[in-house]
C-alpha positions, 0 to 999 in steps of 0.5 A: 259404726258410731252412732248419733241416735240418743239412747233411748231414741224414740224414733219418729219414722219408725213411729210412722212406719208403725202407722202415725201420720198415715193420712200424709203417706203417699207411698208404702210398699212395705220396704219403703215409706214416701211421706209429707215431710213435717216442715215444708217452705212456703212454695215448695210444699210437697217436700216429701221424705222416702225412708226405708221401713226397718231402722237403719239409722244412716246410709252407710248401714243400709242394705245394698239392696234397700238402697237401690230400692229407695232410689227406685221409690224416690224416682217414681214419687220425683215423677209423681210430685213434678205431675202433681205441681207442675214443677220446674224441678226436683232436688233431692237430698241425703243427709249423713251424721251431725257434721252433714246435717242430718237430724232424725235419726232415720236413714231417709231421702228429701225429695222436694218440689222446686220452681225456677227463682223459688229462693229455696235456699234462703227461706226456712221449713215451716210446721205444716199440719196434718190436715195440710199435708194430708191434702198434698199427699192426696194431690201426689197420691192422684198423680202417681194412680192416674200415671199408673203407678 
């Protein structure tokens, strides 16, 4: 399998499965970590990425058992956004390799907040600070408790 990781990679989701940016976490069951994303667009904030907590740099190399589990993780947090913002929708994404622009080299899946006419597609991810994403993910954390999940 060909790799796309520099070597050496320094990698930011291994970084926040070791405990960085933990205010912005709203899901950790130690298989699987659901997270703020650091880009949000304006509209659609709560854009929230479910990566696997061991390194496995794409799809392809995840474990068949990992990858069920990640798409159980990404049900549960697509339920727990819709409940947190009233959305009209949810679009979820999985990028593999340069060519599919995929751009951390950390297997992971976008789950993202979508509104009927939200022009998602023609707008660009902004920088969010911590703090700002520490509030959403609050906001998502509260849905999934009172959901009981």
């Amino acid at each position: 399998m060909q790799h796309h990781a520099p070597s050496p990679y320094l990698c930011p989701f291994c970084a926040i499965a070791a405990g960085a940016e933990s205010d912005a976490v709203v899901f950790n069951d130690g298989k699987a970590i659901g997270v703020l994303g650091l880009h949000q667009k304006v509209g659609n904030e709560g854009h929230i990425l479910v990566m696997p907590v061991g390194h496995f740099e794409n799809l392809y190399e995840l474990p068949s058992e990992l990858t069920g589990h990640l798409f159980l993780v990404t049900q549960l947090l697509a339920r727990g956004i819709k409940r947190a913002f009233g959305t009209d929708g949810i679009t979820v994404l999985q990028n593999n390799e340069p060519a599919g622009d995929q751009d951390v080299w950390h297997a992971h899946i976008h789950v993202i907040p979508r509104f009927t006419g939200d022009q998602f597609h023609a707008r660009q991810g902004a920088f969010m600070p911590l703090a700002e994403r520490a509030k959403l993910a609050t906001t998502i954390r509260a849905a999934l408790q009172s959901a009981g999940t």
